[in-house]
PyMOL commands that place a pseudoatom at each C-alpha (Angstrom):
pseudoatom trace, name=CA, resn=UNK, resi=1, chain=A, elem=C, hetatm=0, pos=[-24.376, 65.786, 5.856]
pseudoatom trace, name=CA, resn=UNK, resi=2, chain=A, elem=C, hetatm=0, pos=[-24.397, 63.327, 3.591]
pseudoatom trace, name=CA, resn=UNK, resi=3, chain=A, elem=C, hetatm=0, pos=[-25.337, 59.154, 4.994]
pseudoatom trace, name=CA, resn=UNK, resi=4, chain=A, elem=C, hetatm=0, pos=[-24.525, 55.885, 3.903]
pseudoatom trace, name=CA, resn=UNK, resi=5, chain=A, elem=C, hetatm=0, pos=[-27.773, 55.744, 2.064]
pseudoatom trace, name=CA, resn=UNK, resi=6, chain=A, elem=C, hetatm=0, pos=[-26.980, 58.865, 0.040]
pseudoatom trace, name=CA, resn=UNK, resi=7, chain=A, elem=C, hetatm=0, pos=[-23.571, 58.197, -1.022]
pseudoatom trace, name=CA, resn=UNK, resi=8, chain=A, elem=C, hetatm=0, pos=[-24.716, 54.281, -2.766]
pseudoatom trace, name=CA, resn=UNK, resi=9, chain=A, elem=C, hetatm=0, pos=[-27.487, 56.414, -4.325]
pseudoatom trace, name=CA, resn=UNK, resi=10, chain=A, elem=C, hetatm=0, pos=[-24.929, 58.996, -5.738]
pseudoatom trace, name=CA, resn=UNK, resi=11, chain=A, elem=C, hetatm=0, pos=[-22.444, 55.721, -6.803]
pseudoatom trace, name=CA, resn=UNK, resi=12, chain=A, elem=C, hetatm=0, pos=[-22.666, 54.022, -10.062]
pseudoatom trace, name=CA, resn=UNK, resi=13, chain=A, elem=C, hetatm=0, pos=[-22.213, 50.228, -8.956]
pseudoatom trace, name=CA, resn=UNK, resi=14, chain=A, elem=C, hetatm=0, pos=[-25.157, 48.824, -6.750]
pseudoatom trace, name=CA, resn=UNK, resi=15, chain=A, elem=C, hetatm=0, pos=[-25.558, 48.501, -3.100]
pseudoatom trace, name=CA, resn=UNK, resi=16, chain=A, elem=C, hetatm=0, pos=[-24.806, 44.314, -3.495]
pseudoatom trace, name=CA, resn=UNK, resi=17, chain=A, elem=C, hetatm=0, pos=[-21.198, 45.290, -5.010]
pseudoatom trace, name=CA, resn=UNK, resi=18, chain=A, elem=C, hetatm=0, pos=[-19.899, 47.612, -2.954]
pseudoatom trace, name=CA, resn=UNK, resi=19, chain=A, elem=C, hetatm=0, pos=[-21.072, 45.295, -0.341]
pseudoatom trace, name=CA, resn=UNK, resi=20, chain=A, elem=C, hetatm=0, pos=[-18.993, 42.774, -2.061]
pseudoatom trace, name=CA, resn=UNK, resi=21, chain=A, elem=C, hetatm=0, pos=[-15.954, 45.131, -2.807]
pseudoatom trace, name=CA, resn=UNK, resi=22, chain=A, elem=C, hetatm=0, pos=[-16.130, 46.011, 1.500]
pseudoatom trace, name=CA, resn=UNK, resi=23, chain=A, elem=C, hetatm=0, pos=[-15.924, 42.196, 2.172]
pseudoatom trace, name=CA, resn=UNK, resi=24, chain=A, elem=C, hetatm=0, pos=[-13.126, 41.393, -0.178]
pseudoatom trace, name=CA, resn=UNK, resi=25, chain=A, elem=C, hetatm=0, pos=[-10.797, 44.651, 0.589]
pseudoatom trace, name=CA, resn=UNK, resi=26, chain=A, elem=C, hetatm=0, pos=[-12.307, 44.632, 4.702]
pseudoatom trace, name=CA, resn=UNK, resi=27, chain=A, elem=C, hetatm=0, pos=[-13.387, 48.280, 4.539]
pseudoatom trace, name=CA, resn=UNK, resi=28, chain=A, elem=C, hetatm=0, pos=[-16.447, 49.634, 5.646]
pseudoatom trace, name=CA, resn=UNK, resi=29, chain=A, elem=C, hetatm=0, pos=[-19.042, 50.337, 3.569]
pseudoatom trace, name=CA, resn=UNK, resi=30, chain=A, elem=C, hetatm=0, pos=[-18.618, 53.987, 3.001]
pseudoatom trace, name=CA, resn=UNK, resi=31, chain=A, elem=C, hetatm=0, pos=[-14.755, 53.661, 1.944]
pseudoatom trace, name=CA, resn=UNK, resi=32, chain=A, elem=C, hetatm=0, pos=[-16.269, 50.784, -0.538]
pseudoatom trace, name=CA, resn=UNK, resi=33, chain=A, elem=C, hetatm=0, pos=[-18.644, 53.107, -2.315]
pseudoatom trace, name=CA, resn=UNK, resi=34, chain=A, elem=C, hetatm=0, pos=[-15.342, 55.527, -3.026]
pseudoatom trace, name=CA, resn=UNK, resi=35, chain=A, elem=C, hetatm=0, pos=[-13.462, 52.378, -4.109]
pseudoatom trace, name=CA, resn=UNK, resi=36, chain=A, elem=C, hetatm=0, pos=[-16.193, 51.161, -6.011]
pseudoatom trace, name=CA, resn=UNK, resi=37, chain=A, elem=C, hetatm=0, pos=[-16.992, 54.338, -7.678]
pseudoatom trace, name=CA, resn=UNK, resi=38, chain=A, elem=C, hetatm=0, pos=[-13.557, 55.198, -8.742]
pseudoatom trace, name=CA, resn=UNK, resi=39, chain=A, elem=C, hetatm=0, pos=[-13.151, 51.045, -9.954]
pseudoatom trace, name=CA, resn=UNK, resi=40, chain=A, elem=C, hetatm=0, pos=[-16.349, 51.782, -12.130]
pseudoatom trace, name=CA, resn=UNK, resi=41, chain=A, elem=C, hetatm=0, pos=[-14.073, 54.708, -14.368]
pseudoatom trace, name=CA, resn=UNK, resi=42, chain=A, elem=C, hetatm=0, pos=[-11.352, 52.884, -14.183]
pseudoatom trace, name=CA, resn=UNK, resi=43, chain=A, elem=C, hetatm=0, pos=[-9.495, 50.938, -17.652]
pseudoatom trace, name=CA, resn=UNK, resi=44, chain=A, elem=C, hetatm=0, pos=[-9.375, 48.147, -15.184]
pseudoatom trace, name=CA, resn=UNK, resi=45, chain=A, elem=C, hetatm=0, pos=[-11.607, 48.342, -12.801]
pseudoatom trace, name=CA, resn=UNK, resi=46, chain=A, elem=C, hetatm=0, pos=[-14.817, 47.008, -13.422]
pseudoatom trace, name=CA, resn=UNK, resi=47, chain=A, elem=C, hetatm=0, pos=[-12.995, 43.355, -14.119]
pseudoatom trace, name=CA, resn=UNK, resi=48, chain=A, elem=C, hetatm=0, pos=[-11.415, 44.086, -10.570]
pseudoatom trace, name=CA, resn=UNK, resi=49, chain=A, elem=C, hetatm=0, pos=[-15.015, 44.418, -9.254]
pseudoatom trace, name=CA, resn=UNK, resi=50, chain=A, elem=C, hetatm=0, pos=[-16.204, 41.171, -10.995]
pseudoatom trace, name=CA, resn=UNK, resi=51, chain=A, elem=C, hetatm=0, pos=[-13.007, 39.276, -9.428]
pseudoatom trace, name=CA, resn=UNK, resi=52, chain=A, elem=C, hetatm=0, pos=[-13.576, 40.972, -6.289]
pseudoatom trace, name=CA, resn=UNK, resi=53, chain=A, elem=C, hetatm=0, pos=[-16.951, 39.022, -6.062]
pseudoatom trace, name=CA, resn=UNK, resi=54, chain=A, elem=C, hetatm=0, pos=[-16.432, 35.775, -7.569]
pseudoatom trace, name=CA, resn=UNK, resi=55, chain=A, elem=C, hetatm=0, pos=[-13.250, 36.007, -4.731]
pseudoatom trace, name=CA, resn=UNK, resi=56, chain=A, elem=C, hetatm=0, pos=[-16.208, 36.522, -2.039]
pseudoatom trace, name=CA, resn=UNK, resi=57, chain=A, elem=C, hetatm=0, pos=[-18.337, 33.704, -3.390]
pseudoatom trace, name=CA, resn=UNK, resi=58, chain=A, elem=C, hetatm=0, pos=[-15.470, 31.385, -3.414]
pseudoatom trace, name=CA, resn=UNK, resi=59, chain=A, elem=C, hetatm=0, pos=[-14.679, 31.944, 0.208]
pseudoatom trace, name=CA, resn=UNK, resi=60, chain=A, elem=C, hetatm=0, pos=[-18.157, 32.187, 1.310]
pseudoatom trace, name=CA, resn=UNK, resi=61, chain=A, elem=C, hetatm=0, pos=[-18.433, 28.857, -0.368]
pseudoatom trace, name=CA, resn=UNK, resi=62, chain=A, elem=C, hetatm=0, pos=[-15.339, 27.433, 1.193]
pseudoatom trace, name=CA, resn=UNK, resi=63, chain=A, elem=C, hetatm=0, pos=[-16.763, 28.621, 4.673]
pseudoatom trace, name=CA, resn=UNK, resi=64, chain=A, elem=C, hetatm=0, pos=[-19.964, 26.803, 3.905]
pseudoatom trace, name=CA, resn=UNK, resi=65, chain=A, elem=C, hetatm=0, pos=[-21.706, 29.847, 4.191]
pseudoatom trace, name=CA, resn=UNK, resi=66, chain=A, elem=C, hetatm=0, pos=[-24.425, 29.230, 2.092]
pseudoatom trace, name=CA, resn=UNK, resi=67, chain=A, elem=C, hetatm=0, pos=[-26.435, 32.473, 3.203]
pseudoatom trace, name=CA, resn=UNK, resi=68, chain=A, elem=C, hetatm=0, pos=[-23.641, 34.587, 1.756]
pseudoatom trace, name=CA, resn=UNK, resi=69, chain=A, elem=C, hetatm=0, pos=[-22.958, 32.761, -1.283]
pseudoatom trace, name=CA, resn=UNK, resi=70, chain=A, elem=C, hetatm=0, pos=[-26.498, 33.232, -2.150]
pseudoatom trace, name=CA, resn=UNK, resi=71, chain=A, elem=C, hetatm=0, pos=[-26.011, 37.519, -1.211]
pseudoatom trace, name=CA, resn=UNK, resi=72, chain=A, elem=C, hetatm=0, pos=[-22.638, 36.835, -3.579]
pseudoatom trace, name=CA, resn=UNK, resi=73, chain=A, elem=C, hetatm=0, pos=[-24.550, 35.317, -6.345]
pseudoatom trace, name=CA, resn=UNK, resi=74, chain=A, elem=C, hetatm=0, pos=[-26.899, 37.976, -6.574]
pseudoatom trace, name=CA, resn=UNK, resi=75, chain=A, elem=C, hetatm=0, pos=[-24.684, 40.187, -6.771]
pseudoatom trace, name=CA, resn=UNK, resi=76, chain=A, elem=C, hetatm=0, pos=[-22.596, 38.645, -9.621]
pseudoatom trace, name=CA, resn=UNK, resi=77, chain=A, elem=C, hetatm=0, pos=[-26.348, 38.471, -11.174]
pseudoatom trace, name=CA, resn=UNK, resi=78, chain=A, elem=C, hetatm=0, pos=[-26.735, 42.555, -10.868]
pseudoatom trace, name=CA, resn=UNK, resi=79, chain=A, elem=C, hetatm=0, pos=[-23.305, 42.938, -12.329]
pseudoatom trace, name=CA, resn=UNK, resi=80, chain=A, elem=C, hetatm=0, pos=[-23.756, 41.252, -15.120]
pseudoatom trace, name=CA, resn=UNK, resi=81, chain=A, elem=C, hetatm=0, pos=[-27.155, 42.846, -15.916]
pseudoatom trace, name=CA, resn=UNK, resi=82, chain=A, elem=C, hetatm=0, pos=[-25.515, 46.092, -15.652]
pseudoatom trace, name=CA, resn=UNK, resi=83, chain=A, elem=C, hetatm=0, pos=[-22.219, 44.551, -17.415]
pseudoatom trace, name=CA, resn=UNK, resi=84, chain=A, elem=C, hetatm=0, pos=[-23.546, 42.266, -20.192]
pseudoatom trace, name=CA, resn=UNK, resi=85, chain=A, elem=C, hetatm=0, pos=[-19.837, 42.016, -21.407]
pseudoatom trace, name=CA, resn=UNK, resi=86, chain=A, elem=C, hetatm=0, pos=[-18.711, 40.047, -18.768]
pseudoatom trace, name=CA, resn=UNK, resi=87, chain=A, elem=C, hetatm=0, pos=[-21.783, 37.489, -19.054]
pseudoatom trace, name=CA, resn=UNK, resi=88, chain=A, elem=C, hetatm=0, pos=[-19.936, 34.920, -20.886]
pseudoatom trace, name=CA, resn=UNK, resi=89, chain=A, elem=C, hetatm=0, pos=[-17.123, 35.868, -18.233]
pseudoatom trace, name=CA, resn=UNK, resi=90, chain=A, elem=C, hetatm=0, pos=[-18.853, 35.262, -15.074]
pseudoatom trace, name=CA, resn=UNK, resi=91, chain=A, elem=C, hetatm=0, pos=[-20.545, 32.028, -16.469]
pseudoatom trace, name=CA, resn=UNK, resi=92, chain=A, elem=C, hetatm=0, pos=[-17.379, 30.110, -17.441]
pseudoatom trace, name=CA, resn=UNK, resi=93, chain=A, elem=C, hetatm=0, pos=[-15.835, 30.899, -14.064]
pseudoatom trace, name=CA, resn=UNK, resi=94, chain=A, elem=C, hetatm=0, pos=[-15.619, 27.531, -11.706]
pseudoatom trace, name=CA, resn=UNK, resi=95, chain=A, elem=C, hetatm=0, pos=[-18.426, 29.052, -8.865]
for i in range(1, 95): cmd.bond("trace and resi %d" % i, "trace and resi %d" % (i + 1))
show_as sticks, trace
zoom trace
């Protein structure tokens, strides 16, 4: 049986994104890694993951929830690392 744990460790994106992708689609975890996993192949998907967590910093922000726009941050952080494409990207967007 596989748990949580395993299936991150058998997804390409990293545990702060599909975090991210469960808060923006309000999923749990385990249907995020699927979502994010099949995101990361698709044409369009991995500029649907980096929307997905600018989205989640915006409304952490607008909450005032400065805790999660810090988790949010990071995570836009370890996307680009893994993404350098979308550096430029995720810097000229208004967070």
């Amino acid at each position: 049986m596989l748990t949580l744990k395993d299936c991150i460790e058998l997804c390409d994106c990293d545990e702060e994104e599909i975090r991210a992708i469960a808060v923006h689609e309000h999923m749990p975890e385990i249907l995020a890694v699927e979502l994010a996993q099949y995101l990361e192949h698709s044409p369009d998907g991995v500029p649907t993951i980096r929307r997905f967590i600018i989205d989640d910093i915006k409304a952490a922000e607008a909450r005032g929830d400065a805790e999660k726009v810090k988790q949010m941050r990071l995570a836009l952080q370890h996307f680009v690392a893994r993404h350098p494409e979308f550096a430029n990207d995720a810097e000229n967007t208004s967070i």
